[in-house]
Steps between C-alpha positions, in 0.01 A plus 500: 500500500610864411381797667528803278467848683522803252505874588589852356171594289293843523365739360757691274478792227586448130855489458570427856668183632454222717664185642310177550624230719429133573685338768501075513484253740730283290840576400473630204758379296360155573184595279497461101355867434333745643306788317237777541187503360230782506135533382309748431133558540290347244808324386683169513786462709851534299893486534643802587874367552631176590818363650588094363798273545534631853732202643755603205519840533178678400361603177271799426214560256226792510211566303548770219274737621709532823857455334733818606274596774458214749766259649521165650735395752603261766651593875614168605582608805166618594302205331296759330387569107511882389337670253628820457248722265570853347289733249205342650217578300108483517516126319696379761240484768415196621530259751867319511563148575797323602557156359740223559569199308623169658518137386151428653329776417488902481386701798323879524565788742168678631505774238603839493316830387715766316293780386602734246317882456528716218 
């Protein structure tokens, strides 16, 4: 079992910043991949960025409509998952999830609202 506890969202202004978090009960280089998902309302739940092939070293992919803006990053340290998010804009409100892939199956955080105004 893997516990996934995320923080950092609000309520931001266009063009602001913010950093989300998401902090595992597992070590996390003992997962495949970990990733962050958001939805929107009215929409279906998509990939934002993702982090695979976490036991060798980590490799990182992000959707194109975040590309240059947002960034995904492990603290191994800390056990913890960070999105880091800049130039938010108004389509980037939603609610984000954390996700983590093991051999058995994939696990969710409790979801986190980031809420852009323009």
């Amino acid at each position: 079992q893997v516990h996934l506890v995320e923080s950092g969202g609000g309520l931001v202004q266009a063009g602001e910043s913010l950093r989300l978090s998401c902090t595992t009960s597992e070590r996390i280089f003992l997962l495949n991949a970990m990733a962050w998902y958001r939805q929107a309302p009215g929409k279906q739940r998509e990939l934002v960025a993702e982090m695979t092939s976490i036991p060798g070293g980590g490799r990182s992919n992000s959707a194109d409509s975040v590309q240059g803006r947002f960034t995904i990053s492990i603290d191994d340290a800390e056990n913890t998952l960070n999105l880091q998010m800049n130039k938010l804009n108004h389509q980037d409100t939603a609610l984000y999830y954390c996700n983590a892939k093991t051999l058995s199956r994939p696990y969710w955080g409790q979801g986190n609202p980031v809420t852009v105004s323009s």
